[in-house]
C-alpha positions as CSV (number, residue, x, y, z in Angstrom):
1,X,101.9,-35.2,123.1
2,X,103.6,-32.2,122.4
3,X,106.7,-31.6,121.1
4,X,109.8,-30.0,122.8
5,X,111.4,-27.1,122.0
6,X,114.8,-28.4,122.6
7,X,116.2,-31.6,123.5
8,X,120.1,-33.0,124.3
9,X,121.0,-36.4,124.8
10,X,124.0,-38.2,125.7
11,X,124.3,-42.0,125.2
12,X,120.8,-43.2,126.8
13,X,120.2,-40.4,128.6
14,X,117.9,-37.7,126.9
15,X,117.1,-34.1,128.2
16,X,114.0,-32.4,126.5
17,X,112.7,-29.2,127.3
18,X,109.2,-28.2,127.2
19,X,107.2,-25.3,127.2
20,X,104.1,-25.0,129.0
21,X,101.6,-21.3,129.3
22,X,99.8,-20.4,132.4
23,X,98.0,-17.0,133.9
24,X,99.6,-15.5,135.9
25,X,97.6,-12.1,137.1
26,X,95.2,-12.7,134.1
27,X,98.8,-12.5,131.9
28,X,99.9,-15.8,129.9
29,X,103.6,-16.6,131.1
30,X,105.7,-19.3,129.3
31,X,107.5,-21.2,131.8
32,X,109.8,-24.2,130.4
33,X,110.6,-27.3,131.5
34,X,113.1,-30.2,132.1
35,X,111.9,-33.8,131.4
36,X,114.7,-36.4,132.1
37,X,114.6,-39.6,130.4
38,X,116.6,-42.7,130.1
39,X,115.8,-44.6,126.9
40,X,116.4,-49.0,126.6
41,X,115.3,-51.8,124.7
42,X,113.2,-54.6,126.0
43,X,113.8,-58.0,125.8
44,X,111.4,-57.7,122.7
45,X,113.4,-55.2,121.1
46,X,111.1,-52.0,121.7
47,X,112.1,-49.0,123.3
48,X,111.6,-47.6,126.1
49,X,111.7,-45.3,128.8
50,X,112.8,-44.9,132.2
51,X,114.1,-42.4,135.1
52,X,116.7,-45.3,136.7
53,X,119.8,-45.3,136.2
54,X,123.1,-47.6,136.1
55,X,126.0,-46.4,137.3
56,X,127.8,-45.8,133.9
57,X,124.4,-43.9,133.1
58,X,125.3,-41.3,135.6
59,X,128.0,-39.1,134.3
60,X,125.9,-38.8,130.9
61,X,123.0,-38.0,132.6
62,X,125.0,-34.7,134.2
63,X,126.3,-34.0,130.7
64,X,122.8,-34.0,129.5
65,X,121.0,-32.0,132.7
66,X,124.0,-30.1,132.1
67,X,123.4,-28.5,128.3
68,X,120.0,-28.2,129.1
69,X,120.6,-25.9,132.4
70,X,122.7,-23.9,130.0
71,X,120.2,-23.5,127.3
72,X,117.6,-22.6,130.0
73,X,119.6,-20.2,131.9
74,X,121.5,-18.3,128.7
75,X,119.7,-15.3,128.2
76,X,121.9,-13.9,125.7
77,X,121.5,-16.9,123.3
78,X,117.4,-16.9,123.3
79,X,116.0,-20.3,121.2
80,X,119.4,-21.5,120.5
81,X,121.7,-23.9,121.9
82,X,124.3,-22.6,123.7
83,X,127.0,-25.5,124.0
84,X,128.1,-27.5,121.4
């Protein structure tokens, strides 16, 4: 699998952001991505990975999607993070 350029997490909840190449007019154009996760144990102790969410999941979930909207969308700051 590949690995993200960027990723933000808050509690359980995980942001990572991905960049994938296509054509576009016979031109390769990077267009990145948001992949949402929400990471728990099992009952046997592994970890896993899931898209629900409880209720006390939800504000960190926006704080996550949050920093990762910002990284995506600051053009001044290009490869870096751009909240702390």
């Amino acid at each position: 699998m590949a690995q993200p350029e960027k990723a933000f997490r808050c509690g359980a909840c995980g942001v990572s952001i991905f960049v994938n190449e296509l054509m576009k007019n016979g031109q390769p154009v990077e267009v990145k991505k948001a992949v949402f996760t929400r990471s728990y144990k099992d009952r046997e102790g592994n970890w896993k990975d899931s898209n629900s969410l409880d209720v006390n999941d939800i504000p960190k979930a926006v704080m996550a999607l949050l920093k990762a909207y910002d990284y995506l969308t600051d053009k001044n700051k290009a490869g870096t993070e751009s909240v702390p």
